[in-house]
C-alpha positions as YAML, in Angstrom:
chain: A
units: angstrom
residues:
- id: 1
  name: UNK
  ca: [106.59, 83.96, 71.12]
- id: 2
  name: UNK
  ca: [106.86, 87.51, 72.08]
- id: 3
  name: UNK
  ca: [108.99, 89.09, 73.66]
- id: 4
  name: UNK
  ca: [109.16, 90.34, 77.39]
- id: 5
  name: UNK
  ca: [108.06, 94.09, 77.88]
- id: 6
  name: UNK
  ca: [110.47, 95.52, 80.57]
- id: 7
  name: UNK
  ca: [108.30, 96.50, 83.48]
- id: 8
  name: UNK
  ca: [107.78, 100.16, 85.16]
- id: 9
  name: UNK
  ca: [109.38, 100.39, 88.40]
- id: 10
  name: UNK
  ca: [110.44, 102.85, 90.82]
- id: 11
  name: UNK
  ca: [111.75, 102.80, 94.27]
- id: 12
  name: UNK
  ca: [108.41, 104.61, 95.37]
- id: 13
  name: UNK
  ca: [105.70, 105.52, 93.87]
- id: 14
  name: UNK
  ca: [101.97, 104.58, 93.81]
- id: 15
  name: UNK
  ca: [102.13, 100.62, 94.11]
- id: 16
  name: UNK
  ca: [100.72, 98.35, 91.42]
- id: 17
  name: UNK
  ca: [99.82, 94.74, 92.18]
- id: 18
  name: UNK
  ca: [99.45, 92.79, 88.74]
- id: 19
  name: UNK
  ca: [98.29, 89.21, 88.78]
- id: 20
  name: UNK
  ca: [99.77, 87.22, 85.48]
- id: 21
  name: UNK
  ca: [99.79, 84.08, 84.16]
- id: 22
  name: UNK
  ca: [101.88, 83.00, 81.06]
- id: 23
  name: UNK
  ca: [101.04, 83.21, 77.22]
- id: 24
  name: UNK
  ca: [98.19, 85.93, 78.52]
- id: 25
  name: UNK
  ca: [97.66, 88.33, 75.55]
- id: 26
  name: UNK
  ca: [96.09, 91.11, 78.41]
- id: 27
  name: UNK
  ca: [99.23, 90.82, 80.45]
- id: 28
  name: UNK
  ca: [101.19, 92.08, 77.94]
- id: 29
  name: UNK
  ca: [99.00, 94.45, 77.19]
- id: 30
  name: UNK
  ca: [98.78, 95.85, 80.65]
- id: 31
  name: UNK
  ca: [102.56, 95.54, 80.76]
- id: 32
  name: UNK
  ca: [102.56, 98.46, 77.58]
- id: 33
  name: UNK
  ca: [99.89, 100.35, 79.57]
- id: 34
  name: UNK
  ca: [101.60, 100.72, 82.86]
- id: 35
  name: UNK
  ca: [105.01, 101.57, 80.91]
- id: 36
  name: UNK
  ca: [103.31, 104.08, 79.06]
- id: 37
  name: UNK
  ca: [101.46, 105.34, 82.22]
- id: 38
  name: UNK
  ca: [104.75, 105.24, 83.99]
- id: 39
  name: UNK
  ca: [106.31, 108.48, 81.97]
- id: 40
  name: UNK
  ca: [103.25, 110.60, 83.55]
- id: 41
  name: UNK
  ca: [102.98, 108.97, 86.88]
- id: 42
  name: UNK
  ca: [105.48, 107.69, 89.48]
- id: 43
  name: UNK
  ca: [104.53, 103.95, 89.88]
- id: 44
  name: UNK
  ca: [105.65, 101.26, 91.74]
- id: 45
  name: UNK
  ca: [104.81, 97.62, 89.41]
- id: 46
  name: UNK
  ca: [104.88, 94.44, 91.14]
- id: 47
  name: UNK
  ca: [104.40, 91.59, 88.80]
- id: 48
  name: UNK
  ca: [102.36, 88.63, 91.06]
- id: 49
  name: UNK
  ca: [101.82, 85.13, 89.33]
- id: 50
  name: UNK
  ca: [97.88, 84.13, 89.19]
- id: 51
  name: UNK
  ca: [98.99, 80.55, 90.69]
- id: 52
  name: UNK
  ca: [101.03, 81.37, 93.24]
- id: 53
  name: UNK
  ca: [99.75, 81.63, 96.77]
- id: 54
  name: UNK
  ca: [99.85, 85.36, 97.01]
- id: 55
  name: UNK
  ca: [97.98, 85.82, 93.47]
- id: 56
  name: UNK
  ca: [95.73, 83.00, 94.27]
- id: 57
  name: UNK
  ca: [94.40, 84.47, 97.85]
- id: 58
  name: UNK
  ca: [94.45, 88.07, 95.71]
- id: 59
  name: UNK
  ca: [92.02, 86.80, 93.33]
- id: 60
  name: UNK
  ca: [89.94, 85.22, 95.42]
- id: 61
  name: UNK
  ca: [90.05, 87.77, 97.93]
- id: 62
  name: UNK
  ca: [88.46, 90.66, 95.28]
- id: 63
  name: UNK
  ca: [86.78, 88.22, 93.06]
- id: 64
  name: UNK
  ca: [89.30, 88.32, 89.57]
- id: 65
  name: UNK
  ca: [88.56, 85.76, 87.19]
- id: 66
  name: UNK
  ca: [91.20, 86.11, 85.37]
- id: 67
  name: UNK
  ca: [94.30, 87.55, 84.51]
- id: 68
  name: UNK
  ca: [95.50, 90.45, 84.67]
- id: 69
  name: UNK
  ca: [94.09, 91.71, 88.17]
- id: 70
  name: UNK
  ca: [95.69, 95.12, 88.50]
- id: 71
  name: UNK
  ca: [95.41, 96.39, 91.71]
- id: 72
  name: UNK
  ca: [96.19, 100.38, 92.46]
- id: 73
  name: UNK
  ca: [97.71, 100.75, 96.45]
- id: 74
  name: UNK
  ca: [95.76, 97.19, 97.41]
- id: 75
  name: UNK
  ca: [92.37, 98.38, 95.61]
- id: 76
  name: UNK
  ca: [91.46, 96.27, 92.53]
- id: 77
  name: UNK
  ca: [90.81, 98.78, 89.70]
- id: 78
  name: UNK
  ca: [90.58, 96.08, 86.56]
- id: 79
  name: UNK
  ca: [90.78, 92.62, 85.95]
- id: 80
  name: UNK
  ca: [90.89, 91.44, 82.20]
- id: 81
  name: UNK
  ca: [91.66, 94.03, 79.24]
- id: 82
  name: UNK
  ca: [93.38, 97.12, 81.29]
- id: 83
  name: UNK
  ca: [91.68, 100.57, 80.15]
- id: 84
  name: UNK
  ca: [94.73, 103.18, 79.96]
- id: 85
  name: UNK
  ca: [91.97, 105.87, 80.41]
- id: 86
  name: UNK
  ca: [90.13, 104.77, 82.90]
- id: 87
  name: UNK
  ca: [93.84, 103.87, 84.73]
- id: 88
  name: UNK
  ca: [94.86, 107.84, 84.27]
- id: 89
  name: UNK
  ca: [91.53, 109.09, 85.47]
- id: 90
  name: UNK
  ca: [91.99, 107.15, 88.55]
- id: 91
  name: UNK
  ca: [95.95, 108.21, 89.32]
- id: 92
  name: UNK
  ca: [94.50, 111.77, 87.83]
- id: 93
  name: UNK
  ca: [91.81, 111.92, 90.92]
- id: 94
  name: UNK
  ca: [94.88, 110.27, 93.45]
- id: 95
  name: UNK
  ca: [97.21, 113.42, 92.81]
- id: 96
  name: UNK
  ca: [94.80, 116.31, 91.38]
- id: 97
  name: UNK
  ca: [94.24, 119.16, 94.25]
- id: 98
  name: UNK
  ca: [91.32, 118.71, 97.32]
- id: 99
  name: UNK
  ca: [88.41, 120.40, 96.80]
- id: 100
  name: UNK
  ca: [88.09, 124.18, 96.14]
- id: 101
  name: UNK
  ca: [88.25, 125.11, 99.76]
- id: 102
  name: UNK
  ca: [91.90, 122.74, 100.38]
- id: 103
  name: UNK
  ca: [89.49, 120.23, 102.40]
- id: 104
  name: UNK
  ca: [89.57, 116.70, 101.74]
- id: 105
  name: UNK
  ca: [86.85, 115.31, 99.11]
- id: 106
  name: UNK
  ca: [84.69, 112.75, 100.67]
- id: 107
  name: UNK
  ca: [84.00, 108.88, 99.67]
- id: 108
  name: UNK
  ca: [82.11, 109.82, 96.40]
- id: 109
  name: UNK
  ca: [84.77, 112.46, 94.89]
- id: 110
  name: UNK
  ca: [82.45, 115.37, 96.45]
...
């Protein structure tokens, strides 16, 4: 058995939404990710169980098969084995500065 890996959380911060289930080897693993992640970002982790209501009408809602879902401000980013880089690219795009002229980018990063 291993044992629990204290969560990120802040008062504020860029909201997480993870979907877990017990004895899930990703969970953890997404657990270590987002603490790690934490140092460099402020995040807000809230921990949702895959058979509850909530984390049942999540996943079917954005189509997660399985645990984790991770979900960055309501948007599902990852489901299954969390990338870290892919994860810091994304919160990298969220607080890096507009475009070159101060405008905001459009839909496609642009």
């Amino acid at each position: 058995m291993t044992e629990p890996i204290p969560e990120p959380v802040l008062e504020s911060g860029i909201e997480i939404t993870v979907l877990t289930q017990p004895d899930c080897a990703f969970c953890e693993r997404a657990a270590q990710v987002l603490a790690r992640v934490s140092h460099d970002h402020p995040l807000a982790v809230r921990h949702v169980p895959l058979d509850s209501d909530e984390g049942r009408a999540l996943a079917q809602r954005h189509g997660v098969l399985f645990a984790p879902g991770v979900f960055l401000d309501g948007q599902l980013v990852s489901y299954g084995r969390l990338s870290e880089r892919r994860l810091r690219r994304q919160l990298a795009r969220r607080s890096s500065p507009v475009g070159p002229t101060g405008g905001e980018r459009g839909p496609h990063g642009r």
